[in-house]
N, CA and C atoms as an extended XYZ file, in Angstrom:
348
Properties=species:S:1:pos:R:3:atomname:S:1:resname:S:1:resid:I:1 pbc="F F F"
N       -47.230      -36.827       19.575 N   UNK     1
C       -46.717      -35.497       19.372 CA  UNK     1
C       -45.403      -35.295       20.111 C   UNK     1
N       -45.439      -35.835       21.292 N   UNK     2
C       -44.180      -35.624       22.307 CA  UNK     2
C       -42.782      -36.122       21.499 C   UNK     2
N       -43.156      -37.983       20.390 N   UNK     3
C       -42.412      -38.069       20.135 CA  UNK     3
C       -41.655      -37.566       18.687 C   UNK     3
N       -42.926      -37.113       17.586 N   UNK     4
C       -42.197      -36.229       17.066 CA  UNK     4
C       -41.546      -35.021       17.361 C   UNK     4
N       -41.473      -34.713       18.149 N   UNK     5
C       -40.618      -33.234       18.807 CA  UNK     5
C       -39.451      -34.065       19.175 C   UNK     5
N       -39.075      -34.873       19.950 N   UNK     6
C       -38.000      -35.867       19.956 CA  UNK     6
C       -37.132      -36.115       19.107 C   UNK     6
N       -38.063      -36.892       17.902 N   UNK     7
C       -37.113      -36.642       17.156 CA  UNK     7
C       -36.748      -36.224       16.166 C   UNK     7
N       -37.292      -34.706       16.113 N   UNK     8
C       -36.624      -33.306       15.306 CA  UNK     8
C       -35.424      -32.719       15.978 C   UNK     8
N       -35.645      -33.076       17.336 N   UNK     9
C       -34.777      -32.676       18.030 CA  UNK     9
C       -33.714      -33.707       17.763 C   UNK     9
N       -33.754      -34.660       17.618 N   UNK    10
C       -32.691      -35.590       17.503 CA  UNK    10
C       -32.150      -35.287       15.750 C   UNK    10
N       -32.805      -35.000       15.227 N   UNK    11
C       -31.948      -34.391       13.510 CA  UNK    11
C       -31.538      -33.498       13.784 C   UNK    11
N       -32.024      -32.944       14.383 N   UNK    12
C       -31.398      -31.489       14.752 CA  UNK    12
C       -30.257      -31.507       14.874 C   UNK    12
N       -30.183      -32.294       16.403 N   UNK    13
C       -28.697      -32.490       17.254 CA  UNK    13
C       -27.947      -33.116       16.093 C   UNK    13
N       -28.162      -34.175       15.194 N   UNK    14
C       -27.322      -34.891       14.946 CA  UNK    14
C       -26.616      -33.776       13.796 C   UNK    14
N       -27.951      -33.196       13.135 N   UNK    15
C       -27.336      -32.393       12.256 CA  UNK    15
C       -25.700      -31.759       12.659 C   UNK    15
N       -26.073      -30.679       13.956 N   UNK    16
C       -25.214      -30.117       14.119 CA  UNK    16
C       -24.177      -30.478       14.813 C   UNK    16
N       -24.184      -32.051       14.953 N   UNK    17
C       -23.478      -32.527       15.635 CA  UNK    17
C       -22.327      -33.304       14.628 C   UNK    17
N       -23.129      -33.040       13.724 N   UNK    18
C       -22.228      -33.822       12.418 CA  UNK    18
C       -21.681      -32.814       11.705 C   UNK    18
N       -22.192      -31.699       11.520 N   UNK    19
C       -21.633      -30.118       10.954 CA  UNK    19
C       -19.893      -30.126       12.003 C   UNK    19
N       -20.144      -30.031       13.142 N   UNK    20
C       -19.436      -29.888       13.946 CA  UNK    20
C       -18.264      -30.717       14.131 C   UNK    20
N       -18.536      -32.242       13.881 N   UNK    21
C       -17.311      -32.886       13.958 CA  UNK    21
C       -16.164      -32.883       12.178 C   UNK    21
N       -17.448      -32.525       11.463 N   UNK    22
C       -16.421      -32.348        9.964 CA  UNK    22
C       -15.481      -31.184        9.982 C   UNK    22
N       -16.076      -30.190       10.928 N   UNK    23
C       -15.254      -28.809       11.040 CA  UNK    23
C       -14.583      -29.571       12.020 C   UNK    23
N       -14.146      -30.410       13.013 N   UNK    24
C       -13.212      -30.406       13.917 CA  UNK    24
C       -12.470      -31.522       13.616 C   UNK    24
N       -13.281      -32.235       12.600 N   UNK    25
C       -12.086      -33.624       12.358 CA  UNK    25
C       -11.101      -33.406       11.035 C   UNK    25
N       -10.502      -32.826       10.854 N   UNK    26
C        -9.641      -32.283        9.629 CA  UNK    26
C        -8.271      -31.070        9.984 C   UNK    26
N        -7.660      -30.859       10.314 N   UNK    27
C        -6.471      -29.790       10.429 CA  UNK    27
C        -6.904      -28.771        9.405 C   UNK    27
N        -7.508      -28.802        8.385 N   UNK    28
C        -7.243      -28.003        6.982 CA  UNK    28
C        -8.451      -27.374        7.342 C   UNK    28
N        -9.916      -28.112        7.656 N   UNK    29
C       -10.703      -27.149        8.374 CA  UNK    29
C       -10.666      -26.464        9.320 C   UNK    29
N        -9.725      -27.217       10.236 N   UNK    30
C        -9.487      -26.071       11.660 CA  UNK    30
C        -8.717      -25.023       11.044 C   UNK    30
N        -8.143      -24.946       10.127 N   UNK    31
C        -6.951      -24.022        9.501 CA  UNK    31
C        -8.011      -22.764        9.111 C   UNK    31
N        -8.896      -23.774        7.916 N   UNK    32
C        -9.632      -22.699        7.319 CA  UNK    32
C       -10.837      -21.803        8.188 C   UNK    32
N       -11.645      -22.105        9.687 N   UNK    33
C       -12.198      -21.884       10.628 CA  UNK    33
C       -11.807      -21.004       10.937 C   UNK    33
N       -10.166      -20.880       11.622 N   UNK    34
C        -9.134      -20.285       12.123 CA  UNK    34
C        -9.532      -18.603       10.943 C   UNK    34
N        -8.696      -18.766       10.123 N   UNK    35
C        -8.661      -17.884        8.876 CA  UNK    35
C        -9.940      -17.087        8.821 C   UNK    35
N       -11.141      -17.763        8.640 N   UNK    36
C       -12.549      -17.326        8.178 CA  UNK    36
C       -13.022      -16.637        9.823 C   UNK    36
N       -12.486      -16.936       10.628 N   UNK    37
C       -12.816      -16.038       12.143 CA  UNK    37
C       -12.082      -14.850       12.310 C   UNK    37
N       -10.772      -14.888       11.859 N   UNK    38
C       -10.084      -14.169       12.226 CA  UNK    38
C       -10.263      -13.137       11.240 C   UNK    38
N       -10.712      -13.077        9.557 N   UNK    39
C       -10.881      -12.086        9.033 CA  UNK    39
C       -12.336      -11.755        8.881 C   UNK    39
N       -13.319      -12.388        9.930 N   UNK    40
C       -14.880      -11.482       10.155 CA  UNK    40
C       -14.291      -10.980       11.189 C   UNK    40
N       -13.782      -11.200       11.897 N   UNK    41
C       -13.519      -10.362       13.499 CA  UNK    41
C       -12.684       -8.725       13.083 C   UNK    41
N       -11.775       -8.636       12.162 N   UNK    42
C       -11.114       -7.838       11.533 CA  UNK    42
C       -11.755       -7.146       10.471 C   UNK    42
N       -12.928       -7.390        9.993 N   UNK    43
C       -14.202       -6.497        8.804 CA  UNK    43
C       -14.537       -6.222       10.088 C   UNK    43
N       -15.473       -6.403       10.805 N   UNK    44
C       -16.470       -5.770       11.865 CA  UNK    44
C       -15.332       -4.887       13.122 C   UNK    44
N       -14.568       -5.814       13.422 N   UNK    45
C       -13.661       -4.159       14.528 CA  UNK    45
C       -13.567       -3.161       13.636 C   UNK    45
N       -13.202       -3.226       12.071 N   UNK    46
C       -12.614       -2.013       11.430 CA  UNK    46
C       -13.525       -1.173       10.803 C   UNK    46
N       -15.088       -1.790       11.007 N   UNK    47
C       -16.251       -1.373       11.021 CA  UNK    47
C       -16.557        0.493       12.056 C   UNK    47
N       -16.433       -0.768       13.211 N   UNK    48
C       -16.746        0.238       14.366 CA  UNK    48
C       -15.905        0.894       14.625 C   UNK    48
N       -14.821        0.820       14.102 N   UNK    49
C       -13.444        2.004       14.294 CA  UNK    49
C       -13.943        3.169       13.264 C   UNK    49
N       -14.397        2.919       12.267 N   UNK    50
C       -14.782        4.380       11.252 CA  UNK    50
C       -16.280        4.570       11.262 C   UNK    50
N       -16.793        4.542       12.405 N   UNK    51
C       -18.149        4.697       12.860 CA  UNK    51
C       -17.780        6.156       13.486 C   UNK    51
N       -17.119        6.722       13.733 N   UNK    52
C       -17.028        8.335       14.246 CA  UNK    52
C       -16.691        8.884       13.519 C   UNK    52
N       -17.405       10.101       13.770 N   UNK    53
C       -17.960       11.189       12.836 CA  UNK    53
C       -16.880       12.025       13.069 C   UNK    53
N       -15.959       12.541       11.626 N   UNK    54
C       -15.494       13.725       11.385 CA  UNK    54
C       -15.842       14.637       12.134 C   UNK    54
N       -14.581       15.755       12.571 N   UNK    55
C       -15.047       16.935       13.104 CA  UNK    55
C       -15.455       17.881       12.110 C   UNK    55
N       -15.943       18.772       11.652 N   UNK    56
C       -16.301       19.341       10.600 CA  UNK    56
C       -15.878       20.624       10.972 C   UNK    56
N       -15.221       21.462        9.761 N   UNK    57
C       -15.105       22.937       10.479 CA  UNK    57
C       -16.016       23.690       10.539 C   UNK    57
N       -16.239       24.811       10.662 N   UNK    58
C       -17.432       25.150       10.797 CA  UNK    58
C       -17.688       26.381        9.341 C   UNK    58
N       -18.950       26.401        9.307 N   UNK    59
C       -19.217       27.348        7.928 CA  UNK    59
C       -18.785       28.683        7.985 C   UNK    59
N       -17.875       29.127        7.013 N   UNK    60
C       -18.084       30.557        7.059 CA  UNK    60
C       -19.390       31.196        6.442 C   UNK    60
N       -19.197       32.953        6.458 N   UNK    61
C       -20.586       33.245        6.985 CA  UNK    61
C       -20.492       33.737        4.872 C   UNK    61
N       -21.824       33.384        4.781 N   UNK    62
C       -21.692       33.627        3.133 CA  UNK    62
C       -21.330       34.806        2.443 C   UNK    62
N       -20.753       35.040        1.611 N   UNK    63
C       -19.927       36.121        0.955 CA  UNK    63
C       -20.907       37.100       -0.279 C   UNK    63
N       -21.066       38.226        0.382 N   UNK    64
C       -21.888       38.667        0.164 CA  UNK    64
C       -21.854       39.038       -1.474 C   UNK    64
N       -23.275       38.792       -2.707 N   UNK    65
C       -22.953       39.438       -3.758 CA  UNK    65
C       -22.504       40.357       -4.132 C   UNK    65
N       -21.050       40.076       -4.794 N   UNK    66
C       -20.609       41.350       -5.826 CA  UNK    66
C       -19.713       40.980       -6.798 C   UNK    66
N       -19.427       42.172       -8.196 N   UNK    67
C       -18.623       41.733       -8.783 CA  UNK    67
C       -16.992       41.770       -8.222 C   UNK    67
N       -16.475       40.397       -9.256 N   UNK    68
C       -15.076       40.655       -8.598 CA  UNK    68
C       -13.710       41.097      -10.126 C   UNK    68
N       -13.090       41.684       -9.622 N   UNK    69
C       -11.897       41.992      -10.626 CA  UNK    69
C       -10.929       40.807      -10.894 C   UNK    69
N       -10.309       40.464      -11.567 N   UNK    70
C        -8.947       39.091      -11.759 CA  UNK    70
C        -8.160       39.392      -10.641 C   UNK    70
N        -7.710       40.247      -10.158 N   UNK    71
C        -6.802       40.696       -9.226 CA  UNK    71
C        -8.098       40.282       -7.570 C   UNK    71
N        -9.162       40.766       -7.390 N   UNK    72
C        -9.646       40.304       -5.998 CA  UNK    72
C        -9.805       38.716       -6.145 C   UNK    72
N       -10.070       38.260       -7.283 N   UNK    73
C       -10.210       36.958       -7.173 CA  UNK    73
C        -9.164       35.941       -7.049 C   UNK    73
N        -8.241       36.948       -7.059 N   UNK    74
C        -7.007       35.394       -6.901 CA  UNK    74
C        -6.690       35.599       -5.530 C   UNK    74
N        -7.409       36.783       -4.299 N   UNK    75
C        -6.733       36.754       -3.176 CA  UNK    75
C        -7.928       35.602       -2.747 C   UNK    75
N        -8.775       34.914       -3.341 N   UNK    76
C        -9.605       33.903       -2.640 CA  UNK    76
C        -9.286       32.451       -3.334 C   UNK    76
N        -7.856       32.111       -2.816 N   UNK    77
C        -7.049       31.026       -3.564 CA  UNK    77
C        -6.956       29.891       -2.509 C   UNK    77
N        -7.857       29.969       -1.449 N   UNK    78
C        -7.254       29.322       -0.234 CA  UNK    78
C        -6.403       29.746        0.528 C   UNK    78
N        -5.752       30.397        0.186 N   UNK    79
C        -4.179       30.666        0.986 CA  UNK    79
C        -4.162       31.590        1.939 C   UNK    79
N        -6.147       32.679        1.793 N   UNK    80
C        -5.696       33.320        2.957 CA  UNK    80
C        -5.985       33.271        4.513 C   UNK    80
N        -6.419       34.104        4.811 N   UNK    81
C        -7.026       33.791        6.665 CA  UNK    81
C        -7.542       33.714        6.702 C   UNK    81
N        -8.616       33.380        5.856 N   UNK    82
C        -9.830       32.485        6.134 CA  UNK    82
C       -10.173       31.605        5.659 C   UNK    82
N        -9.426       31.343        4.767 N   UNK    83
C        -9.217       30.154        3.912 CA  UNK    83
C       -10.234       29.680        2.693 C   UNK    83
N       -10.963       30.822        1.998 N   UNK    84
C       -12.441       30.868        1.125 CA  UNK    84
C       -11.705       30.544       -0.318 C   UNK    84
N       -12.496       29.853       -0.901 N   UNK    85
C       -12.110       29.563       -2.215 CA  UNK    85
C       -12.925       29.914       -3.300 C   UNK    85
N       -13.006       30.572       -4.321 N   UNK    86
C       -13.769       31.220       -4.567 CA  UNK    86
C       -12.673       30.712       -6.568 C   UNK    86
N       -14.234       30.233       -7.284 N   UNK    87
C       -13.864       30.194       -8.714 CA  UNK    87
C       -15.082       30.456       -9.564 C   UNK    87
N       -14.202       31.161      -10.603 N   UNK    88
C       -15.145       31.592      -11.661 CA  UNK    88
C       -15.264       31.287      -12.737 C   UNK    88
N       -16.177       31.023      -13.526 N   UNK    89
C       -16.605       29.892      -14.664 CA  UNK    89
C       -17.378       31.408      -15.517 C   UNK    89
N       -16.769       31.866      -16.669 N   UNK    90
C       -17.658       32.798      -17.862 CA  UNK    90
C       -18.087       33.916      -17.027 C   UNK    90
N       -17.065       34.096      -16.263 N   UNK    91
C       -17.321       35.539      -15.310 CA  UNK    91
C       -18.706       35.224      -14.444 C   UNK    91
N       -19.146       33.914      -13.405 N   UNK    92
C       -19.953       33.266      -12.731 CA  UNK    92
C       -19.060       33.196      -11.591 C   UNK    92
N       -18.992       34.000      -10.290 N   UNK    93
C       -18.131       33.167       -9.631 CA  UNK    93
C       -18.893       32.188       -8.169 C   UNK    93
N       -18.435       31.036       -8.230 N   UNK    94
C       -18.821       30.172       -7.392 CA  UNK    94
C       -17.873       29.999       -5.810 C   UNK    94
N       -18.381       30.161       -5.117 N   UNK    95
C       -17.680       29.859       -3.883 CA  UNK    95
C       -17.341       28.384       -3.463 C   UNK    95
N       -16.216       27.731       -3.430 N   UNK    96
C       -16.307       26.377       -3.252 CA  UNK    96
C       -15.310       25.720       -1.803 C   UNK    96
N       -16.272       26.681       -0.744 N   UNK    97
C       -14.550       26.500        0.301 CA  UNK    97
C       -15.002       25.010        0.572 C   UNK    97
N       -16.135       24.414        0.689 N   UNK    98
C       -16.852       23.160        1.367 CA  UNK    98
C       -15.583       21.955        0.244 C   UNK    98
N       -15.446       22.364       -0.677 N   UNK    99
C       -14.499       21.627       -1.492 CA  UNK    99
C       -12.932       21.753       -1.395 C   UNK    99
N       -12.524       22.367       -0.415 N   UNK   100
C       -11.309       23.289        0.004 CA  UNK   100
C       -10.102       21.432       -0.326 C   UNK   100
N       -10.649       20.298       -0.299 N   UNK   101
C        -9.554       19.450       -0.537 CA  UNK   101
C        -9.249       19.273       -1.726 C   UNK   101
N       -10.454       20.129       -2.922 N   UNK   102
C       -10.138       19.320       -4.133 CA  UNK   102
C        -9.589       20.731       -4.948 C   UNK   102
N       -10.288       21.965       -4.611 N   UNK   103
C        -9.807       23.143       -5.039 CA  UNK   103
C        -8.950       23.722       -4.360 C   UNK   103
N        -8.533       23.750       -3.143 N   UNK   104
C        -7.569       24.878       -2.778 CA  UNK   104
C        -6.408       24.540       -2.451 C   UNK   104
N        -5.595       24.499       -2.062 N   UNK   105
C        -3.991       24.310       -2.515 CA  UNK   105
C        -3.403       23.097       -2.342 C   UNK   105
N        -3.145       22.581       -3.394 N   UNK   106
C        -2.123       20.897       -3.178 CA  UNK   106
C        -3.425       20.254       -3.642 C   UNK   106
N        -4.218       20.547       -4.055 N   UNK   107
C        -5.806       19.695       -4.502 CA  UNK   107
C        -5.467       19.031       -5.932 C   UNK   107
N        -6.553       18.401       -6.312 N   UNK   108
C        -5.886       18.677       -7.924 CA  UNK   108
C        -6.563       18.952       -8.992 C   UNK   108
N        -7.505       19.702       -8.513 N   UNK   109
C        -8.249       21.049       -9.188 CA  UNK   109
C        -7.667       22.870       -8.227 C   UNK   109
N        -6.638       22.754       -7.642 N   UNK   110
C        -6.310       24.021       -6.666 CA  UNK   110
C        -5.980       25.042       -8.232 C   UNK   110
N        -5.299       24.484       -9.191 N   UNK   111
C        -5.116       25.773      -10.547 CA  UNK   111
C        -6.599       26.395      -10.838 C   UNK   111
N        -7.585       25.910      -10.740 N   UNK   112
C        -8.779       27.059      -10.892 CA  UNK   112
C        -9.023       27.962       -9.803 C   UNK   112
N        -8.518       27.485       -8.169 N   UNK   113
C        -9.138       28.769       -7.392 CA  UNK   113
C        -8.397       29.502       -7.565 C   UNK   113
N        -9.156       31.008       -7.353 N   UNK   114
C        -8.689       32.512       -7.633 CA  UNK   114
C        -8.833       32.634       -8.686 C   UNK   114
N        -9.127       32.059       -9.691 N   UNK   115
C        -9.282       32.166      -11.709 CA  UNK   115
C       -10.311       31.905      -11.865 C   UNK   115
N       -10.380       32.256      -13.266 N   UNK   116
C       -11.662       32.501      -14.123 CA  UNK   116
C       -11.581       31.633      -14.941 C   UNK   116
C-alpha cells in the first residue's frame, strides 16, 4: 500500500512536472502564459471595482390621486424642483420618476414626459 501511494505520487509529480516544463520550455508559451495572466488578473480586478453599490436617490413621497389638465401635466417634465416625471397614456397618468434616465430630459423617451 505504502508503495502504491508512491507511486501516484510519482505520476503525479511527473505529471505536473511535465505540464510545467512544456509551459516553460517554449518563448511562445511563456508569451501566451504572460497574456492569459495578465487578462484573468484584469476580468477579476474589474470585477471587484463594480462590486459597489450605486448611491440611490431617495423616493419621493407618492403623488397623491387626481385628475390632471394638459397644462398641469407638462409642469411634471422633469425639469422641476423636484424633479417628478409624470406620463399619460389614454388619459392614465403614470408616474415614472424611478425612470427619470429614460423619460426625463436628454432621455430618449424625455418627448412623452408631461404628455399624453
Amino acid at each position: 500500500m505504502a508503495e502504491d501511494a508512491r507511486i501516484e505520487g510519482q505520476v503525479e509529480g511527473s505529471l505536473v512536472g511535465r505540464i510545467v516544463s512544456e509551459l516553460l520550455g517554449s518563448p511562445l508559451n511563456l508569451a501566451l502564459l504572460g497574456i492569459c495572466s495578465f487578462l484573468i488578473y484584469k476580468i477579476v480586478a474589474s470585477r471587484r471595482s463594480t462590486d459597489t453599490v450605486p448611491v440611490r436617490e431617495p423616493d419621493l413621497p407618492p403623488l397623491k390621486k387626481q385628475d390632471f389638465t394638459l397644462e398641469q401635466l407638462k409642469e411634471y417634465d422633469g425639469k422641476g424642483s423636484d424633479g417628478r416625471v409624470l406620463i399619460a397614456v389614454n388619459g392614465k397618468v403614470f408616474d415614472v420618476t424611478r425612470g427619470k434616465r429614460f423619460y426625463g430630459p436628454g432621455g430618449p423617451y424625455g418627448l412623452f414626459a408631461g404628455h399624453d
